[in-house]
N, C-alpha and C positions, 0 to 999 in steps of 0.2 A: 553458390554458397547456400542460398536458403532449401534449393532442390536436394542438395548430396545429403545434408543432412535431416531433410525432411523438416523444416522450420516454414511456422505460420508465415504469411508474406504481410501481416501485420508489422512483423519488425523487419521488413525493408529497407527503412532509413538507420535501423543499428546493422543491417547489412553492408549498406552503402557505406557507413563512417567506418565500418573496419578494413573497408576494401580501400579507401583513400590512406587511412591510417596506415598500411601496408605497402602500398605504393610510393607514398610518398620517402619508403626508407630504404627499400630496394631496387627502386627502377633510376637508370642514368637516365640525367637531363640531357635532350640532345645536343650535341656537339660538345660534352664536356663528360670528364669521368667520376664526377660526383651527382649524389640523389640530392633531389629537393630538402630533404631535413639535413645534409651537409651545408647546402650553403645559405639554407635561413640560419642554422645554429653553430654552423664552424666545427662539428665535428661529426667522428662518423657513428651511425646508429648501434644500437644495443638490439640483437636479434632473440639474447635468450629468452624473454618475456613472452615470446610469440604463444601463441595456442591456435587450436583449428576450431574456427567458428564453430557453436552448435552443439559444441561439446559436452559430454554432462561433465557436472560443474559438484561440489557441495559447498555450501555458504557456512561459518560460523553464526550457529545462532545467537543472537543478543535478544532474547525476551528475558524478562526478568518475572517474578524471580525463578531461578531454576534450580531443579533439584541433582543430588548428585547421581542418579541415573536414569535423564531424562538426555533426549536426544540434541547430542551438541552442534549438530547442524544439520540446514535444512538441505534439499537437492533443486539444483538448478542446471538453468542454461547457459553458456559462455556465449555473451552476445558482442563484447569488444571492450574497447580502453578508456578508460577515464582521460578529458581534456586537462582535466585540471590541476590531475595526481597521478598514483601509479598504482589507483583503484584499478580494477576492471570491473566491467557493466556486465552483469549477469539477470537472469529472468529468474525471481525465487518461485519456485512451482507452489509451496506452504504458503504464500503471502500475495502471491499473484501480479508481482510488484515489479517492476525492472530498476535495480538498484544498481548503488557503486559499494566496494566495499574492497579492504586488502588482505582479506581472512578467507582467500577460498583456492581449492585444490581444484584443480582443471584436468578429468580423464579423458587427455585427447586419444588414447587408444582405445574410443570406449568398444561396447559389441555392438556389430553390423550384422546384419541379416545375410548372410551367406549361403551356399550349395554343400552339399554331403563331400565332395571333394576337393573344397576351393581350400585356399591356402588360408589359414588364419595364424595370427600369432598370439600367445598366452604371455600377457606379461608377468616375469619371476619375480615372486614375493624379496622385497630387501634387495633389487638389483635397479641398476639404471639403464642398462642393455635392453633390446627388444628381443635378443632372442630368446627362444624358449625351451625347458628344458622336459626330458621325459624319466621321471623315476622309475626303475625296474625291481622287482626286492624275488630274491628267492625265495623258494621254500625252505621254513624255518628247520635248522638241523638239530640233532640230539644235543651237542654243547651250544647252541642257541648265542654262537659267535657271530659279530659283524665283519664283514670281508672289509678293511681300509681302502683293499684295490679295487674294492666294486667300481666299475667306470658310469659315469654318465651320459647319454649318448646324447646330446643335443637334437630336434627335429623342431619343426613350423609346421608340418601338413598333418592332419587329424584321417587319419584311415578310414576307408568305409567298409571294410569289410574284416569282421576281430573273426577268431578261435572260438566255436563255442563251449571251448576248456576254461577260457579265459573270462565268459562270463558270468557273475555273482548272482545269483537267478535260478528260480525254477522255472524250466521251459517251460511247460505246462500252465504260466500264470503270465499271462501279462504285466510289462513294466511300466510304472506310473511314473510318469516326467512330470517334469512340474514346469509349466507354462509361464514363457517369460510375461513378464507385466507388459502391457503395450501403454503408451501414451495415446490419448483421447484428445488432438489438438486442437478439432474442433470446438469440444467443450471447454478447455483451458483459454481460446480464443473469447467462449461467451462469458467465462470468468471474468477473463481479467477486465472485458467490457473497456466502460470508463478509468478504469483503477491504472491506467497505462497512461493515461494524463494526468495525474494529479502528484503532489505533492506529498511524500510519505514523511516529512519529515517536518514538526510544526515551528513557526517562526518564533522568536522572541520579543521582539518588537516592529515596528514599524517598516526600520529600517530596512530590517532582514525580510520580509513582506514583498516591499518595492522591486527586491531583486530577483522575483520568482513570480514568474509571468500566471504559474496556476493560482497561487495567489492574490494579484492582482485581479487577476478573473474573479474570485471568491465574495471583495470590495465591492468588484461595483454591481456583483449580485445583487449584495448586500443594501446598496446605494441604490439600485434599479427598483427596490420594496420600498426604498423611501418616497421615490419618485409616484410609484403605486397609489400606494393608499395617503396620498399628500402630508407625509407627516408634519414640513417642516416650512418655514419659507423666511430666503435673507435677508434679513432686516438692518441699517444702521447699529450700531452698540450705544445701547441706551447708557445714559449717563449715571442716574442713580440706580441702577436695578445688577446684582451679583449676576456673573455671566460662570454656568459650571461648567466644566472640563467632559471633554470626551475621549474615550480612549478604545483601540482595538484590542478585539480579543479572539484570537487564533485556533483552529480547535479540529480535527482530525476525525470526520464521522467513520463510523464502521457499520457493517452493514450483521446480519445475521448471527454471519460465520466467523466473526470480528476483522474483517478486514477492511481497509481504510477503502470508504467507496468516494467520499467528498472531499472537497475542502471547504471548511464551514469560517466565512472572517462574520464577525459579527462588532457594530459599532454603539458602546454602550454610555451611558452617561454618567460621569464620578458622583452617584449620589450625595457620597459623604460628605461633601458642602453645601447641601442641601440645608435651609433654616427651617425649623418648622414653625406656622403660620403664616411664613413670607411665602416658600417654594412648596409647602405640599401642605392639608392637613391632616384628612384623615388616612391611614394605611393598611387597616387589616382588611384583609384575605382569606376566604376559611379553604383551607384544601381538605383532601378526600382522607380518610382515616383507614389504615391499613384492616383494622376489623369492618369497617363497607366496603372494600375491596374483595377479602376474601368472601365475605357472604354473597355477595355479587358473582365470583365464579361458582361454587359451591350450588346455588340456585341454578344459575345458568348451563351445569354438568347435572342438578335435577330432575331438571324442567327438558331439558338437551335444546336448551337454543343457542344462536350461531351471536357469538361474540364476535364485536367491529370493533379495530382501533384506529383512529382518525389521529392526526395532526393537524395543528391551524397553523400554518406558516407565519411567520412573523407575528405571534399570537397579540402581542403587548403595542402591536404597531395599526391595530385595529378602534381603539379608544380615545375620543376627544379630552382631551389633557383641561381641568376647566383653571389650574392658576395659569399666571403668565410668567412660562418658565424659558429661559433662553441660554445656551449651549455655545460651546464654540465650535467652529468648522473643524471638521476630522482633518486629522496631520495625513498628506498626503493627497488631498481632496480641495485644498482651498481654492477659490475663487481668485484666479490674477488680477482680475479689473474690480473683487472690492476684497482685497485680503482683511480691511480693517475691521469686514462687518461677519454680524454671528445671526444664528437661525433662532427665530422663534419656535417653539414647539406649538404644534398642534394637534398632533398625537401623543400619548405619551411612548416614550422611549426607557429600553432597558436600561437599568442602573438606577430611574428614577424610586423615590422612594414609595410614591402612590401608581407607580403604575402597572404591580398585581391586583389592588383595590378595582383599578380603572377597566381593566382587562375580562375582572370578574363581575362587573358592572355589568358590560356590554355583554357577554355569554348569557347572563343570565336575562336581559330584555331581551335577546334572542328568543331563547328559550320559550320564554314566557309566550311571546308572540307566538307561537309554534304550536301553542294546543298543552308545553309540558307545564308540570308546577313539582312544588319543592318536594322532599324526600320529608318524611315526619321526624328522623333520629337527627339524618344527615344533610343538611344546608345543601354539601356538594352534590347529592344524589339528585336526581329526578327523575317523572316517569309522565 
C-alpha cells in the first residue's frame, strides 16, 4: 500500500489500520460464511465508503475568518477511517497535520505516472462511469449548424502517434508543457517532524486533557520544570492561612509558518484571591516600551549588528517567592497517600500577582552580576 502509491513509511501504522479496517469487512472467518465485522456487529458491512489508500484527498478548509475568494480547501492524503465516526483520517499537506474530518472528496482515480502507450483512463466531467470519452468537432461550415447526429466515440488508450494536420502549432517552434508538480516527501517528512504527535486540537478543561495521551505528555512537562527548579514542596494544609486554587491552562504553540509544533499545558495560580499585604505586596513590573524596541532594531539595521532572540523557559518559575503562599494540588496530579495536603511555594508561580515583580527581580541581579547596567530612558533596556 505505502509502495504503490509512493507514501512516506512514517505512516505505516495509518497503513496498517486501513489494511485491518478492510479485512476485517471482506475476508471470511474460517469455517463460516460470515467476516469478522458480521459477527462482532450482526450485520453485513457497507462497502461504498471504501477509497484507495494514498489517494489525493481535498479537505474543507475551516480557518476562520475567510473571505469569499479565498481557497475552500486544502489538499491532502487519504490515509484511512476514523474509529469513532464516519470521519476519515487524511494527511493536510497546508497544516502538516493528520486529521479526521467528514468534509473531504477522495480522487481515487488520481494521475499515475504512465508510458506514451499505456492505457489510461480520463474521468468524464458530471459522470459516474470510468469510461472515457473523446470529442471530435468538424470543420466549421458556411450555416455554422450543429450536427445532433454527431456521434461520440468512446476510447481509454491515448495515441502516440497524431497527424501533423492535426497539430495546433508551429513546427518550426517548440511546445511548452507545463511540468506536473512532483511531491517532495522527503521534505513533507521533515515538515511534519513532531507535528504528527501532537494534538491539533486544544482541550477545554481538565477533563478533556486526561483523555489525550499528547496532552498528558504536555503536564507532566509542565510538572517535570516544577520538579527542576524546586518550585514547590507538600506540606500539611495550614489551619489559618487562605489556600489559592490552581488551574490548567491549554494552549497550541505554532511555529514560524503558524503551524501547531507543541503542546503547551501550563499550570497557573487563581491569583484573583489573592489579599494584598497577606499574599503579595508589591507588584509592578516595568516592561519594554514599543518606541525602545523600534529604536533598538532601527540602530541594529544602522549599525548592521546580528539581533539574538532568546527565551527563558519557564521564566516566572526561576524566582524565590519571599511571602508564604500556599496553592492547592493540580486536579489530576494529586498525591493518593496525602490528598488532604497542598504545596507551599517557593518559587513564584504564574497567576500569582507578584510574580512579574519577582521574575524581573532576578533578571535584573543577573544582569547586573554580568558586567550589564540599566538603560538611561528605559528600566527594561541594558547594555
Amino acid at each position: 500500500m505505502l509502495h504503490a502509491k509512493n507514501i512516506p513509511l512514517i505512516f505505516w501504522a495509518e497503513a496498517i489500520n486501513t489494511a485491518c479496517h478492510i479485512h476485517n469487512r471482506i475476508n471470511l472467518r474460517p469455517g463460516t460464511k460470515n467476516t469478522n465485522y458480521e459477527i462482532w456487529r450482526g450485520r453485513k458491512p457497507n462497502f461504498q465508503y471504501f477509497h484507495i489508500f494514498g489517494s489525493l484527498c481535498y479537505i474543507l478548509a475551516d480557518r476562520e475568518p475567510r473571505q469569499k475568494f479565498d481557497v475552500k480547501s486544502d489538499e491532502g492524503i487519504f490515509l484511512g477511517y476514523s474509529r469513532n465516526s464516519r470521519a476519515l483520517r487524511v494527511f493536510n499537506k497546508q497544516t502538516k497535520v493528520v486529521m479526521e474530518s467528514m468534509n473531504v472528496k477522495v480522487l481515487d482515480q488520481g494521475l499515475e505516472t504512465c508510458e506514451d502507450d499505456a492505457d489510461v483512463s480520463t474521468p468524464v466531467i458530471n459522470s459516474s462511469t470510468d469510461n472515457t470519452t473523446e470529442v471530435t468537432t468538424d470543420e466549421p461550415g458556411d450555416n455554422n449548424s450543429y450536427d445532433d447526429n454527431h456521434s461520440i466515440q468512446p476510447t481509454s488508450r491515448i495515441q502516440k502517434n497524431h497527424p501533423v494536420d492535426n497539430i495546433i502549432t508551429q513546427l518550426d517552434q517548440g511546445m511548452t508543457m507545463r511540468k506536473k508538480e512532483s511531491v517532495d516527501y522527503k521534505k513533507m517528512v521533515g515538515l511534519i517532524g513532531e507535528s504528527y504527535f501532537i494534538s491539533k486540537v486544544e482541550p477545554k478543561n481538565v477533563d478533556e486533557e486526561l483523555k489525550d495521551e499528547h496532552w498528558i505528555s504536555a503536564m507532566q512537562e509542565e510538572l517535570v520544570q516544577f520538579q527542576k527548579n524546586d518550585v514547590w514542596e507538600l506540606v500539611p494544609k495550614p489551619k489559618y492561612h487562605d489556600i489559592i486554587g490552581t488551574k490548567w491552562i491549554f494552549k497550541n504553540k505554532s511555529d514560524e509558518l503558524g503551524f501547531v509544533s507543541r503542546n503547551k499545558g501550563r499550570l497557573v495560580a487563581q491569583g484573583y484571591s489573592q489579599v494584598e499585604g497577606v499574599d503579595f505586596e508589591e507588584t509592578f513590573a516595568p516592561v519594554a516600551k514599543l518606541e525602545a524596541i523600534r529604536l533598538l532594531l532601527s540602530l541594529a539595521c544602522l549599525m548592521k549588528f546580528k539581533l539574538f532572540l532568546m527565551d527563558v523557559k519557564s521564566a516566572f518559575l526561576n524566582r524565590v517567592v519571599e511571602e508564604e503562599v500556599y496553592v492547592e494540588q493540580p486536579k489530576g496530579f494529586v498525591d493518593n497517600s496525602c490528598p488532604q495536603h497542598v504545596y507551599r511555594l517557593k518559587k513564584a508561580l504564574y497567576g500569582l500577582k507578584q510574580a512579574p515583580r519577582a521574575w524581573y527581580e532576578r533578571l535584573t541581579k543577573f544582569l547586573f552580576a554580568n558586567g550589564y547596567t540599566h538603560g538611561g530612558t528605559d528600566k527594561i533596556l541594558f547594555h
